[in-house]
N, C-alpha and C positions, 0 to 999 in steps of 0.2 A: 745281697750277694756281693754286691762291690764293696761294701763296709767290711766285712769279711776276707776280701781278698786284699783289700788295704791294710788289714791288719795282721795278715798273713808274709807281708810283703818280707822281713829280715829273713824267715825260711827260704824264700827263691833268690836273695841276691847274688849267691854262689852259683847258685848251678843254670846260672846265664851264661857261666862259660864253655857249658858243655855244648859242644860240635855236635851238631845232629849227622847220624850216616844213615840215608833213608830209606834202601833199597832201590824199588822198583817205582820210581815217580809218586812217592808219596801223596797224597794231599795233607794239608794241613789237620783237617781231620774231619768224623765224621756228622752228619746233624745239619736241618737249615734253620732258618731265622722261624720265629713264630708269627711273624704278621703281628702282635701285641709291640708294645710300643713297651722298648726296652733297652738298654744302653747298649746291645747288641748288635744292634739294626745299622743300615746301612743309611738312613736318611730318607726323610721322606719334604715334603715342601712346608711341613710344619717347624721340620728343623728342629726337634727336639733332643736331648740328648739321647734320649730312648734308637730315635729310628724307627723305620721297622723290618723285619729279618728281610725279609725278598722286594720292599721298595726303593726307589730309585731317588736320591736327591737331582735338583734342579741345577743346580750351582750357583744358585743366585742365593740363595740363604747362607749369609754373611755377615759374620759381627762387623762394626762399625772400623773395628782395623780391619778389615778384610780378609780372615783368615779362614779359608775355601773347607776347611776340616768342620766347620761346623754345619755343614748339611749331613756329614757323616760323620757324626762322634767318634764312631769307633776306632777312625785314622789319629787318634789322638796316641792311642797305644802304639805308633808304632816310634815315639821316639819321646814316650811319657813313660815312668813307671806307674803302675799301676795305683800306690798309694799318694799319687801327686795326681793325678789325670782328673779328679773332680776338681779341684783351684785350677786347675791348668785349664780347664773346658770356663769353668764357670771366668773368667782370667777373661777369654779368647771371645765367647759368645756371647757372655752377658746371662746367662740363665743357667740355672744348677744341673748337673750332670745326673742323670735319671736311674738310678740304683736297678739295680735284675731282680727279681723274685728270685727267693731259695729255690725254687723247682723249675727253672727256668734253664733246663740243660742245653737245649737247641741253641738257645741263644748265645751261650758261654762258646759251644761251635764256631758260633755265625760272628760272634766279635774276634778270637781267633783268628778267623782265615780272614776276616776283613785287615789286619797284620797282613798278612801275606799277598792280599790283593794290592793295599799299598805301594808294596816293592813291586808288583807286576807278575806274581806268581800266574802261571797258565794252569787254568784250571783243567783234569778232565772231567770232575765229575759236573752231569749235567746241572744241579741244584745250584751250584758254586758259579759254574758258568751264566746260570739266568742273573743269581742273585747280582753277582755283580757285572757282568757284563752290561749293563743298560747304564752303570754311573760313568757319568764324564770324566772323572778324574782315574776311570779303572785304564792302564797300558799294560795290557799284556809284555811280556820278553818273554822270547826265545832264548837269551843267557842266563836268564835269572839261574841262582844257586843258593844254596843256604848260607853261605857266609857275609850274600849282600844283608842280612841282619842285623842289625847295631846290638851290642849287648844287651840295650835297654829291652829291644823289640824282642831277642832271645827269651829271657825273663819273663817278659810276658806273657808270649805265648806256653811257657812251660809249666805256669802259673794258670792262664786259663785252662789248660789240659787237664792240667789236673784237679783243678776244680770241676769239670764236668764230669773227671771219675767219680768224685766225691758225690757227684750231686745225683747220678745216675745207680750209688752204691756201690760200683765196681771198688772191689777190694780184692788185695794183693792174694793172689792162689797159696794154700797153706804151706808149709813145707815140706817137701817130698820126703818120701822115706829110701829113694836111690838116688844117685846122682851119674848119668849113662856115662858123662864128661868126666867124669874126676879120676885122676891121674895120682891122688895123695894117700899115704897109706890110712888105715881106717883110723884109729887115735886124732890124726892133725883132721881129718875129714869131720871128726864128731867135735874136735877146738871151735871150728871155725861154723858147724852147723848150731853148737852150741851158743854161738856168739849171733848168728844171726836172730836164734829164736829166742833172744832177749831182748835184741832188736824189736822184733818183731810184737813185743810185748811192752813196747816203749820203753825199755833202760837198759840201750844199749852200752856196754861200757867200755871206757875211750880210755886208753893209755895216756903216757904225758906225750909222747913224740908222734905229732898231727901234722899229715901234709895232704894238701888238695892241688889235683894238677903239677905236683912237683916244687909246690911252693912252702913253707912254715905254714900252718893253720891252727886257729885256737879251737877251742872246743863248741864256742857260737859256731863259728864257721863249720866245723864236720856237721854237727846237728841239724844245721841248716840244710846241708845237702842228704843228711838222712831220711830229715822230716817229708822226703818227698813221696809217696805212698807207691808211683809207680816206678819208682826210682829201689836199684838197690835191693832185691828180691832175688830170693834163691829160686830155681828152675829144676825140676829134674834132667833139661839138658845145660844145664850153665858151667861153662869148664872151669875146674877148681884143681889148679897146677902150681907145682913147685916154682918157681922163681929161679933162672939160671941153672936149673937142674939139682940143687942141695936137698936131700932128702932129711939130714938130722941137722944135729946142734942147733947152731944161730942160722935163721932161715927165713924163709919167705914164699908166703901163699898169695897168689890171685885167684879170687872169685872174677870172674867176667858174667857179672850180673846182666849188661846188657845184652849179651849175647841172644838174638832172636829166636824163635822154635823152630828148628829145623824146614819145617813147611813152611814158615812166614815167606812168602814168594808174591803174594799176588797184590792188585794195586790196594784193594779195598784193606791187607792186614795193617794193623800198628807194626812196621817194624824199622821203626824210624831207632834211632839214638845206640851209644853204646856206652857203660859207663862197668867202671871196676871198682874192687876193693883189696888192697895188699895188705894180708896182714905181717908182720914182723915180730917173730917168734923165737924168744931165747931156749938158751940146754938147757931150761927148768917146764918146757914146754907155757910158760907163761908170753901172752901177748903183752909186747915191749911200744911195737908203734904200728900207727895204722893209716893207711896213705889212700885217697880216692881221688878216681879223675875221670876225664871222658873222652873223648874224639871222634875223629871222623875218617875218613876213609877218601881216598882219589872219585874226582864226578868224571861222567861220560859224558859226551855230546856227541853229538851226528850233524857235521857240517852239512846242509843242504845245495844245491844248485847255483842257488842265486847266494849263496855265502853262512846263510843263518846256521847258527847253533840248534839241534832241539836236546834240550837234557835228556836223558836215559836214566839216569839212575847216579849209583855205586858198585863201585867192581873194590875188588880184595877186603871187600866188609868184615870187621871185627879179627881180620888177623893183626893185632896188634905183636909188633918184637916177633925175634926171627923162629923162636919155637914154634909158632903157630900157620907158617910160611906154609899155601894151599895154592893148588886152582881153585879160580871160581868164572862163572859163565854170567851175564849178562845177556839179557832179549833184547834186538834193538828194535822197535820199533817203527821207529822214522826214517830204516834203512830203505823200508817198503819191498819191493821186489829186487832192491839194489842190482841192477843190470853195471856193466860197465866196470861202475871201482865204487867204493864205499869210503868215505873219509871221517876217521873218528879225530876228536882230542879228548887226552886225557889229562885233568885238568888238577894241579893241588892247590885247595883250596884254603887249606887250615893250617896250624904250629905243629906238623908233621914233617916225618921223609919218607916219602914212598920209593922201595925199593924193588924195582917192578925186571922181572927173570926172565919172564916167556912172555909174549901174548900177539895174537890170531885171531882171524874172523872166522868162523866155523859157517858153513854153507853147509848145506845137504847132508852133513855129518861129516864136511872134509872141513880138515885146519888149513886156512890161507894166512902166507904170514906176508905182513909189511912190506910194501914195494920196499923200500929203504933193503930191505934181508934180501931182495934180489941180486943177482948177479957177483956172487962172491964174496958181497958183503956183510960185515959183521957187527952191527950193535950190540949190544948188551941184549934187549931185550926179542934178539932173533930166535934163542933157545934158549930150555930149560937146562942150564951147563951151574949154575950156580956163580955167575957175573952179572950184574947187577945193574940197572942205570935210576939213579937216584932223581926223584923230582922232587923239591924245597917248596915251601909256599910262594907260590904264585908264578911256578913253572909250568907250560904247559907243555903237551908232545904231541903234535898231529901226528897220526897216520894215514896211511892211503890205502887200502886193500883192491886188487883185482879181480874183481869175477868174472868166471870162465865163462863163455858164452854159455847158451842155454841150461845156467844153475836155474832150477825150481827157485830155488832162494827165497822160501815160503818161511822159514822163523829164523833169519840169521840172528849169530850172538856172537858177543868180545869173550874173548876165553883170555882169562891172564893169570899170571902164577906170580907171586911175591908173597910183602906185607908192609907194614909200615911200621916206627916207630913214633910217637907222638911229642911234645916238646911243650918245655915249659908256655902257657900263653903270652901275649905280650898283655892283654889287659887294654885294647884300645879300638876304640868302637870301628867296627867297617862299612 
């Protein structure tokens, strides 16, 4: 399987730039290790490159330079690509990197989130938590966020994802015969359904004027980001909207293929990522150029007591550009019974601007807004008035909220109204 995803490797170089926007506390995904001895595994005192899915390395199994990753191979992905990581293991430990079995989905899982364990992702599920909770080198954070990712680590995790759809059969749902979202009259609606179910047939066909993320792209590079199977899919709810509003001549359509299903809500859904497709459509209704890209969305935290961060999620998910400008609600869960005052930040993470109108804690069904909106004061984001207060990457904006004494205060949620616009990447690992 890893010879396979090493030769796979030119289709995921692109779309390591796409921003994951993950919902509700994501995990990395689902599946634990298999106890089989597989380059998935977490380490065991054998030290192989295999591992295995829920055993624990020592710390002491150590190549001769000392490189602490070789009780757990699978720490090698997080700042290896994927078609380097065997020289780069075999480099480091001195013994060859242990290839997966074709049918070895769990594991393709368990290497995955061992990426994420790396960086200190907190696990909730309990599998994730044994599996690595017992390794020495596993640190939890309370601030972790998807952007502490290095490109390289992005990539590969997107790359093993989807290799365990592959591996598991999951194949892309057919193409609907409605679209509940589309907003485009029926002719450009059947252009661009057209276009997909060519795609979908492997030959989809690419104009001369390609851009990815807002950059020049050649035709490797779109295909690259096509090739990806759960990437890039039509939806019966996937909005498929005019572009600045131009209904004829020279025009412009977005598919918002990432766009989640409506229910996607809870922790165990996939409803991580968001990715588009624009097409560019002349007065001969012919496709001229075709533009794809991805991002992300502002993250939530709930300052604790003693100071700590706990993520929450993503608020104003998938409104990308100001046409698609929404409320949206956010569970917080680490508010707990929030007595007293609740402190959120809202945090940007990514080559976005978040353009954020309203937002309030909701208790009991009532809207609390921001100490800051007290007493005659007026930010930007004290009402829905259409004034704005912009946050750039790596802005943050605490709030404070007050609760009234004896609120139940049994499921509070961030209620915020905007959207965001996304920006070209810089291209440089974080």
């Amino acid at each position: 399987m890893m010879r396979a995803l090493a030769g796979s490797i030119v289709v995921v170089v692109v779309v390591a730039l796409i921003g994951a926007c993950g919902g509700k506390k994501q995990e990395a995904g689902p599946g634990t290790g298999t106890g089989a001895a597989t380059a998935a595994g977490t380490g065991t005192g054998a030290a192989t490159a295999a591992g295995t899915g829920t055993g624990t390395g020592t710390g002491t199994e150590t190549a001769a330079g000392g490189d602490e990753r070789c009780a757990a191979p699978c720490r090698f992905l997080a700042d290896t690509p994927i078609a380097d990581v065997g020289a780069a293991y075999e480099k480091a430990c001195g013994k060859p990197w242990v290839e997966l079995a074709d049918s070895d989905c769990d594991a393709l899982d368990h290497m995955r989130n061992c990426i994420y364990a790396h960086h200190g992702y907190t696990f909730k599920k309990a599998k994730y938590q044994e599996a690595f909770g017992k390794e020495p080198w596993y640190k939890a954070r309370g601030d972790f966020k998807e952007s502490d990712l290095s490109r390289v680590a992005s990539q590969n995790v997107r790359a093993l994802k989807d290799e365990a759809a592959t591996c598991r059969g999951e194949e892309p749902s057919p193409i609907p015969a409605t679209f509940t979202a589309s907003k485009v009259s029926k002719a450009d609606l059947a252009l661009v359904v057209g276009w997909f179910t060519r795609k979908a047939a492997g030959d989809p066909p690419l104009p001369k004027k390609l851009e990815a993320d807002g950059n020049p792209a050649t035709e490797a590079d779109i295909k690259g980001w096509l090739a990806q199977k759960q990437l890039f899919t039509l939806e019966a709810w996937t909005p498929i909207e005019y572009e600045d509003g131009k209904r004829t001549g020279h025009r412009k359509i977005t598919a918002a293929t990432g766009a989640p299903s409506p229910d996607c809500y809870s922790e165990d859904e996939d409803c991580e990522g968001f990715e588009w497709i624009t097409f560019e459509i002349d007065e001969k209704n012919q496709i001229i150029g075709l533009s794809v890209g991805a991002a992300a969305c502002p993250l939530v935290y709930v300052e604790g007591e003693d100071g700590a961060l706990t993520y929450e999620g993503e608020i104003l998910r998938d409104l990308v550009r100001a046409g698609r400008e929404a409320t949206q609600h956010l569970r917080l869960d680490a508010a707990g019974a929030c007595h007293g005052e609740v402190r959120v930040q809202l945090v940007e993470a990514k080559d976005e601007i978040t353009y954020l109108d309203d937002v309030a804690l909701v208790v009991d069904g009532v809207a609390i807004a921001p100490r800051a909106c007290a007493n005659g004061a007026t930010p930007a984001y004290c009402a829905n008035d259409g004034r704005y207060l912009t946050l750039h990457r790596g802005d943050s904006l605490p709030l404070v909220f007050d609760v009234p004494a004896g609120a139940a205060c049994a499921t509070p949620e961030l209620r915020a109204d905007g959207y965001y616009v996304p920006l070209a990447p810089t291209y440089t690992q974080r």
